[in-house]
KESEPA-656612 format. One record per atom (N, C-alpha, C, O): residue number from 0; residue in one letter; atom name; y, x, z. Coordinates in steps of 0.02 Angstrom, whole numbers, plus 50000, padded with zeros to 5 digits. Atoms other than C-alpha are relative to their C-alpha. Example, Ala and Ser with C-alpha at 12.3 -4.5 7.8 and 13.67 -1.06 7.14 Angstrom:
BEGIN
   nr  rest  atom     py     px     pz
    0     A     N  49941  50045  50000
    0     A    CA  49775  50615  50390
    0     A     C  50060  50045  50000
    0     A     O  50059  50097  50033
    1     S     N  49941  49958  49997
    1     S    CA  49947  50684  50357
    1     S     C  50055  49961  50037
    1     S     O  50110  49986  50045
***
This chain:
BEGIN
   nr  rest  atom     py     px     pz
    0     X     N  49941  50042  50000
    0     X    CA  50000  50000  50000
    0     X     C  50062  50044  50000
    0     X     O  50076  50089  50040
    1     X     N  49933  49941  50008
    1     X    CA  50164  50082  49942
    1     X     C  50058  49962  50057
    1     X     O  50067  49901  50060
    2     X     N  49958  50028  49961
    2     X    CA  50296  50062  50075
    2     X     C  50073  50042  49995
    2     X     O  50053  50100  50001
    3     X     N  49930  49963  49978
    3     X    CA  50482  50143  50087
    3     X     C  50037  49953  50046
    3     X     O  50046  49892  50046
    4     X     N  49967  50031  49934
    4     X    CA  50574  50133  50253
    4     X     C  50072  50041  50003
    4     X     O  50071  50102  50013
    5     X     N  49923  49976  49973
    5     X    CA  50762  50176  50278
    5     X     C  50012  50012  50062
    5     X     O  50004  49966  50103
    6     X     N  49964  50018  49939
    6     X    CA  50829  50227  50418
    6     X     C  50083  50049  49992
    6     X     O  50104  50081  49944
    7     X     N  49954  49955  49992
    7     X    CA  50988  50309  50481
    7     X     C  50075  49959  49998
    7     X     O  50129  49984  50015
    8     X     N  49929  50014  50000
    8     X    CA  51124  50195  50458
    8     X     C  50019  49965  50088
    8     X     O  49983  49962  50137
    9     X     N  49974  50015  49937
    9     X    CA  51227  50127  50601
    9     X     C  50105  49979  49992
    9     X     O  50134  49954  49944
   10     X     N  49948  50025  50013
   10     X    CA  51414  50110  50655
   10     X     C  50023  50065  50003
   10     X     O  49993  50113  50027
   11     X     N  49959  49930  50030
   11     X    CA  51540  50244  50599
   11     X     C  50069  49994  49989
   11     X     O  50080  49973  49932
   12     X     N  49933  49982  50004
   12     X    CA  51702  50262  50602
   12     X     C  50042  50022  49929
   12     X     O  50026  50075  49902
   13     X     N  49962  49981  50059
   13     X    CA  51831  50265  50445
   13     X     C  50000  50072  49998
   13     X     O  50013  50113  50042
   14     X     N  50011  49888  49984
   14     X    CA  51800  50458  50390
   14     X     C  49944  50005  50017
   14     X     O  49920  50039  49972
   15     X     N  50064  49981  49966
   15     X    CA  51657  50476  50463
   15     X     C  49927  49999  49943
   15     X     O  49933  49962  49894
   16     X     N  50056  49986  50031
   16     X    CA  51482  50516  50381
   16     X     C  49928  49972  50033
   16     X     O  49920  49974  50094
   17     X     N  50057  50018  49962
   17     X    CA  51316  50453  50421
   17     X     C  49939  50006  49908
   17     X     O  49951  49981  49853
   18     X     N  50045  50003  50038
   18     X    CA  51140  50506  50316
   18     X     C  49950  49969  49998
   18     X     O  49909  49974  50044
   19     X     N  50060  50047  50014
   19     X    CA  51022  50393  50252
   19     X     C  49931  50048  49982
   19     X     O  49928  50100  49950
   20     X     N  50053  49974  50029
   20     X    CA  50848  50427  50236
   20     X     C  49949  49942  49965
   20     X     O  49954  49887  49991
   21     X     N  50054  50027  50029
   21     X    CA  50708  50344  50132
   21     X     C  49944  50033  49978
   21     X     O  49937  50058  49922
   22     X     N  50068  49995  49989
   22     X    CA  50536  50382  50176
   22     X     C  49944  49979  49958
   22     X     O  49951  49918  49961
   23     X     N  50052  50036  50059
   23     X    CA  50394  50332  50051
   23     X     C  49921  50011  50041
   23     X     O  49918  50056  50082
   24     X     N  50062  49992  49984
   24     X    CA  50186  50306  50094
   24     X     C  49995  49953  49953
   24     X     O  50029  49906  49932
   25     X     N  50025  50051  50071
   25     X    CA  50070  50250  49959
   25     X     C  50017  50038  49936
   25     X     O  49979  50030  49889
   26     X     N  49979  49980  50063
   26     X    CA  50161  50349  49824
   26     X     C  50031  50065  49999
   26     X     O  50078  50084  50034
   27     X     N  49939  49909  50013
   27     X    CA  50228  50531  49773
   27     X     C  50049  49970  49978
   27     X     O  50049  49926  49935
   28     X     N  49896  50008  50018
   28     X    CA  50430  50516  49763
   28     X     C  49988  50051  49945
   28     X     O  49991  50016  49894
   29     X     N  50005  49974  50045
   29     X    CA  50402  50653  49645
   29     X     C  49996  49959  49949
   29     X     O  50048  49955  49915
   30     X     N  50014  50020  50048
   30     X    CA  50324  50551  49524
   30     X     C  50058  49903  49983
   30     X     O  50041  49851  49955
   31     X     N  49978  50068  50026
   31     X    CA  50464  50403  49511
   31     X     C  50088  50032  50033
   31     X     O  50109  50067  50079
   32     X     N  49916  49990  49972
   32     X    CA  50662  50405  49513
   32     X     C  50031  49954  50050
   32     X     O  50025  49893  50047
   33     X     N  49973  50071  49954
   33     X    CA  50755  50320  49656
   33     X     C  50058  50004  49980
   33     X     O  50090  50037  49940
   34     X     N  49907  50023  50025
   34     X    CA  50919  50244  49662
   34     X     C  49995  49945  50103
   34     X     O  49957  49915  50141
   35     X     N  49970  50029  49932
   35     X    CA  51013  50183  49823
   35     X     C  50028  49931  49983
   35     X     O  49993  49919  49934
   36     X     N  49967  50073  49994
   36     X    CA  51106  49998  49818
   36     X     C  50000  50000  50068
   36     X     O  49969  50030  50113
   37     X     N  49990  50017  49936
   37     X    CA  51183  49916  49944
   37     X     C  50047  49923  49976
   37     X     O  50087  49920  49929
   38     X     N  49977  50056  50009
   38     X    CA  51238  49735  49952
   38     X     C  50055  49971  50081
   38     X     O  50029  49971  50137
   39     X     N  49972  50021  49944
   39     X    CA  51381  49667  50080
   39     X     C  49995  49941  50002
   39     X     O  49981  49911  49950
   40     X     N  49985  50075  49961
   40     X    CA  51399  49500  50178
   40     X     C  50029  49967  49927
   40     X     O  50081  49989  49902
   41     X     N  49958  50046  50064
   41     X    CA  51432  49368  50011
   41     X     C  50012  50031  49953
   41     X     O  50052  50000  49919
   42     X     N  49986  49961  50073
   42     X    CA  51438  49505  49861
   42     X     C  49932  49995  49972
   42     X     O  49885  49972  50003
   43     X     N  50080  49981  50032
   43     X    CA  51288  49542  49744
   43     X     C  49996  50065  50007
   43     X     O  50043  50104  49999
   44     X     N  50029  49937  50018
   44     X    CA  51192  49686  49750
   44     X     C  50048  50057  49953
   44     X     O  50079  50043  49901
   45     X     N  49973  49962  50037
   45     X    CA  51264  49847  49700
   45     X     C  49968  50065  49975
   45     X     O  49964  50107  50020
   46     X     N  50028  49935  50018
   46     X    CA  51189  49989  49619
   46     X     C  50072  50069  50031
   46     X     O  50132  50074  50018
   47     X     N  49975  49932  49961
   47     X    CA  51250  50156  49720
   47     X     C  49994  50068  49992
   47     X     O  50042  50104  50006
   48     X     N  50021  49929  50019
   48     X    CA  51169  50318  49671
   48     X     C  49927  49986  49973
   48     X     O  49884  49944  49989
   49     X     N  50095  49973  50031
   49     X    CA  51003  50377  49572
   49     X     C  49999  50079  49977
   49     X     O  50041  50120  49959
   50     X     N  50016  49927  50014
   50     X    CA  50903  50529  49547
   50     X     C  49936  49991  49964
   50     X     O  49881  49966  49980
   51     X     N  50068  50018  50038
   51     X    CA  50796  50530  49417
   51     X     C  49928  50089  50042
   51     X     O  49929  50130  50087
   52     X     N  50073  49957  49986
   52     X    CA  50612  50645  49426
   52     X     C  50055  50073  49998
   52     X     O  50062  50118  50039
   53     X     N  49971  49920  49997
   53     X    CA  50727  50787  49364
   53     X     C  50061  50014  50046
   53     X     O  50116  50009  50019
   54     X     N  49955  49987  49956
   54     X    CA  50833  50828  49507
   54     X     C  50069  50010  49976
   54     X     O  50117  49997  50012
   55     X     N  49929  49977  49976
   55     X    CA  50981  50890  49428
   55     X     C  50019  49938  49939
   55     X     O  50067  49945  49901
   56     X     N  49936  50067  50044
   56     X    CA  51014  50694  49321
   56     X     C  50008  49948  50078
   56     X     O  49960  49929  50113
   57     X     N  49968  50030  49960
   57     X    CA  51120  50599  49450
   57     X     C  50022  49960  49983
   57     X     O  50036  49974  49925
   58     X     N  49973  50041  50006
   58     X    CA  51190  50455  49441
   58     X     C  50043  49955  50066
   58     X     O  50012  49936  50115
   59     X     N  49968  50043  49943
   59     X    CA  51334  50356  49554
   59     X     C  50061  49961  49952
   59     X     O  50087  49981  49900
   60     X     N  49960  50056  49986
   60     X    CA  51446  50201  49555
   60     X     C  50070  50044  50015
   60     X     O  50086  50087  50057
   61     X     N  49925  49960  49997
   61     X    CA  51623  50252  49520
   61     X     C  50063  50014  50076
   61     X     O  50108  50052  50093
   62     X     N  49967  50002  49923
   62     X    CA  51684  50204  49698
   62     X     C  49968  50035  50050
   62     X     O  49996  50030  50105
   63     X     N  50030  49953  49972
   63     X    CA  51561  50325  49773
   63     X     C  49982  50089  49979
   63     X     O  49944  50133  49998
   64     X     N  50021  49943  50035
   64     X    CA  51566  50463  49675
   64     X     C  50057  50072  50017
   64     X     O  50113  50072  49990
   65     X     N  49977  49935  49972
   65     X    CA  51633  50633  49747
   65     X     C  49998  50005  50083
   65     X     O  50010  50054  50117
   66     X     N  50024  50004  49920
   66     X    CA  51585  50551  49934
   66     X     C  49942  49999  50016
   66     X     O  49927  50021  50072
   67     X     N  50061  50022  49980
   67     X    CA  51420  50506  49930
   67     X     C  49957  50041  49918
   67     X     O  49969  50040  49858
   68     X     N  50055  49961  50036
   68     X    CA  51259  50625  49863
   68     X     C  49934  49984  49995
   68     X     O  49915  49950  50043
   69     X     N  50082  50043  50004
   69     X    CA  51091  50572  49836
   69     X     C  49945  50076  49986
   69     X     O  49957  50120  49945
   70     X     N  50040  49936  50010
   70     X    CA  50946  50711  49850
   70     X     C  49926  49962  50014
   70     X     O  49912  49906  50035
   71     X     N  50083  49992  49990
   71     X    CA  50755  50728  49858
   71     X     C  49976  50046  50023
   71     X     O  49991  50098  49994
   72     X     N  50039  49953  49999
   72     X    CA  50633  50830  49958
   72     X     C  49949  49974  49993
   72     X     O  49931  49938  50040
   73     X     N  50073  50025  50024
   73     X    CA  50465  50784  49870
   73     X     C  49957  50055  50046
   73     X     O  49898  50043  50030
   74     X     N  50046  49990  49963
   74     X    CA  50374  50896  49995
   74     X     C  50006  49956  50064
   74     X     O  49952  49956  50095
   75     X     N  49974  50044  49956
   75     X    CA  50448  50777  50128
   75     X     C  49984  49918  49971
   75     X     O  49983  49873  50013
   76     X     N  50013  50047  50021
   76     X    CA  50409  50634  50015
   76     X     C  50052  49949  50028
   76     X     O  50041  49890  50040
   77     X     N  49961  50055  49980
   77     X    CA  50584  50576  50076
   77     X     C  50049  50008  49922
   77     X     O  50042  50048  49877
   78     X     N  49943  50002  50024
   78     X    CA  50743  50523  49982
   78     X     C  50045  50003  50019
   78     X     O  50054  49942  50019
   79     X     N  49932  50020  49965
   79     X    CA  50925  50535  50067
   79     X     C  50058  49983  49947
   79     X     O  50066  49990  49886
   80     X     N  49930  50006  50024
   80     X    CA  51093  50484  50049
   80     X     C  50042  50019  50049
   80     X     O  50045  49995  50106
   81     X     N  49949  49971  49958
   81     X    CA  51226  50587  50114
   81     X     C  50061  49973  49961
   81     X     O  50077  49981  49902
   82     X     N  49949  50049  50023
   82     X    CA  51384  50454  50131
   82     X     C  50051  50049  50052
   82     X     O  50043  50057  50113
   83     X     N  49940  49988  49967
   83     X    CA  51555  50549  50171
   83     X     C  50063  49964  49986
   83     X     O  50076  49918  49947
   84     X     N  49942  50055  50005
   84     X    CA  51713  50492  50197
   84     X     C  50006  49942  49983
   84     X     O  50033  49921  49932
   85     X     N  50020  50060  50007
   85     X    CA  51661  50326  50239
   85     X     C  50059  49954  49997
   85     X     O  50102  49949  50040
   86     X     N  49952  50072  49992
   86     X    CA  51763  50174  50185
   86     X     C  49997  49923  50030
   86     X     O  49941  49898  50020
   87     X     N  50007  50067  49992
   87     X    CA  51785  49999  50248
   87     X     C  49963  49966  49973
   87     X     O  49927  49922  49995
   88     X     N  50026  50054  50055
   88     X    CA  51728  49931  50114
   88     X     C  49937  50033  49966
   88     X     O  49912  50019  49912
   89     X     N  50086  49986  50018
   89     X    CA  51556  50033  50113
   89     X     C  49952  49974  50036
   89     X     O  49892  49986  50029
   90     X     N  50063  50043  49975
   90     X    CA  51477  49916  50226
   90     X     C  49982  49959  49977
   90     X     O  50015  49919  49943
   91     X     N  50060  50033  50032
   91     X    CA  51337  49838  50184
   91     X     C  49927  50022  50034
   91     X     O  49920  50065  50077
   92     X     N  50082  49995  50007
   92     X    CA  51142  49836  50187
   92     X     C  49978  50032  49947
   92     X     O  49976  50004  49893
   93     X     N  50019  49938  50013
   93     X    CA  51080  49995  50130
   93     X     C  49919  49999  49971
   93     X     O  49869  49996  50006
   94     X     N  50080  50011  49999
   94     X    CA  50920  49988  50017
   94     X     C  49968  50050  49954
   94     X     O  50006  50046  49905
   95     X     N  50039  49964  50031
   95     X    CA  50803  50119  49925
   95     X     C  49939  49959  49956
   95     X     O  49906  49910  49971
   96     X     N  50055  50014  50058
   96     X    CA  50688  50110  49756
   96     X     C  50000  50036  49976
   96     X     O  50035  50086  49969
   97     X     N  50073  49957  50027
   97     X    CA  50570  50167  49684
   97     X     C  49979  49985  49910
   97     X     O  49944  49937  49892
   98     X     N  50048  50020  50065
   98     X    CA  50522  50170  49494
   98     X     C  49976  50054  49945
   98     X     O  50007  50105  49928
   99     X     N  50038  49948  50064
   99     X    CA  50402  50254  49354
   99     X     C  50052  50019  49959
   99     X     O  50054  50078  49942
  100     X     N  49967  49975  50070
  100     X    CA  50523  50266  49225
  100     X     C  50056  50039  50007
  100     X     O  50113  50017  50008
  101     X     N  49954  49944  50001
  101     X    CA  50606  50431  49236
  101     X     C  50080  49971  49986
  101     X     O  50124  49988  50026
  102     X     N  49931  50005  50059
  102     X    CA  50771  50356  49109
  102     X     C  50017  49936  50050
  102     X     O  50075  49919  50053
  103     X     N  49967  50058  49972
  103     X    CA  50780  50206  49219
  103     X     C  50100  50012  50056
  103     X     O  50139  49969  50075
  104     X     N  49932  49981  49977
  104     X    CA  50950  50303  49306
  104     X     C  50062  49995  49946
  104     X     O  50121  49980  49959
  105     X     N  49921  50026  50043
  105     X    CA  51058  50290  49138
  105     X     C  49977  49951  49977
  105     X     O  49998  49942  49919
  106     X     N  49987  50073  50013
  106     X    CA  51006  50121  49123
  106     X     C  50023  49944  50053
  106     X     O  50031  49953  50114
  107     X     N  49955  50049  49953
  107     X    CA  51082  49968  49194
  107     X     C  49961  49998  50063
  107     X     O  49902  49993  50081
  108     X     N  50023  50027  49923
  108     X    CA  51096  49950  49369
  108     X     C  49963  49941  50019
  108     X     O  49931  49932  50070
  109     X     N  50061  50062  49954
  109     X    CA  51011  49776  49368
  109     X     C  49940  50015  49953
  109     X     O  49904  49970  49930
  110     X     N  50089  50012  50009
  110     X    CA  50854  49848  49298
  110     X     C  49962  49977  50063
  110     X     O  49987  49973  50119
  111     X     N  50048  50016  49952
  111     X    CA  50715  49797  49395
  111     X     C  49967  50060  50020
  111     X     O  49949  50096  49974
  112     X     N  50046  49936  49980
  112     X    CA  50623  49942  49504
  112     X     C  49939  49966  50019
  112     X     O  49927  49905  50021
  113     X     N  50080  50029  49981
  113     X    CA  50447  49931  49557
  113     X     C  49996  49992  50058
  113     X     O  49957  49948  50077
  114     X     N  50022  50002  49908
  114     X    CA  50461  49960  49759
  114     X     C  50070  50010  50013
  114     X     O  50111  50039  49978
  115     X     N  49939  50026  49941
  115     X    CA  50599  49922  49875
  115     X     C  49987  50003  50083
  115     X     O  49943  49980  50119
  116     X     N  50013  49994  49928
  116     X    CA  50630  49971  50042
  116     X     C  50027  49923  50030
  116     X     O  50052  49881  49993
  117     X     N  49973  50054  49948
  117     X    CA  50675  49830  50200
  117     X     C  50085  50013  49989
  117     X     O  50119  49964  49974
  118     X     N  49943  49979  49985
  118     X    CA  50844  49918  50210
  118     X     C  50043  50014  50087
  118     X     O  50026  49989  50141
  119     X     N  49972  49982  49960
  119     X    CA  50969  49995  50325
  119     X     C  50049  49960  49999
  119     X     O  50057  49923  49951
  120     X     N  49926  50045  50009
  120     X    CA  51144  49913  50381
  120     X     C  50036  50078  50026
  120     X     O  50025  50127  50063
  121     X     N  49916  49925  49994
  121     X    CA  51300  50046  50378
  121     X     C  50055  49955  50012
  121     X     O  50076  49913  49972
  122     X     N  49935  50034  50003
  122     X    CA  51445  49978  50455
  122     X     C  50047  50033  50012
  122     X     O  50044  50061  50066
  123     X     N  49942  49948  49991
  123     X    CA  51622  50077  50430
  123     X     C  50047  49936  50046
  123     X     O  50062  49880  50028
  124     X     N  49932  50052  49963
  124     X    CA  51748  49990  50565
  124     X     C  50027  50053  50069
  124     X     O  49990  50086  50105
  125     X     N  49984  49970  49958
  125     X    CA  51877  50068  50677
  125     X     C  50001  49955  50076
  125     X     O  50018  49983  50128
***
């Protein structure tokens, strides 16, 4: 049974940083690209960051991009997200996936992935 579990988010302070992790069992992270989303209270789903199989294609959401990094240690069989200089308006529910198709990072954010974590909640408030 393939599972990914998030943890790490919490409450944080404007500025402030907090790293996500996403954990996988059931499946090599190696063998599939993730991508982060996160959906707030009444918005839709947002695509956030991806990393395809080849570490160095990245992908982020224009309002996260020079704060927030997305990495892999496939001997760790985790995924993170390192979120800096946190904004107001980056809270939300924090979720990790999972999918085969390497190219699925320069395609649209509402593709469909194959596995999905529960998710984390990140809340920025002073």
């Amino acid at each position: 049974q393939v599972q990914l579990v998030e943890s790490g988010g919490g409450l944080v302070q404007p500025g402030g940083s907090l790293r996500l992790s996403c954990a996988a069992s059931g499946v090599f992270l190696d063998d599939y690209a993730i991508a982060w989303f996160r959906q707030a209270p009444g918005k839709e789903r947002e695509g956030v960051a991806c990393i395809s199989i080849r570490v160095s294609d990245t992908h982020y959401v224009d309002s996260v991009k020079g704060r927030f990094t997305i990495s892999r240690d496939n001997a760790k069989n985790t995924a993170y997200l390192q979120m800096n200089s946190l904004k107001l308006e980056d809270t939300a529910i924090y979720y990790c996936a999972a999918d085969i198709r390497d190219y699925i990072c320069a395609s649209s954010w509402a593709a469909e992935y194959d596995y999905w974590g529960q998710g984390t909640q990140v809340t920025v408030s002073s």
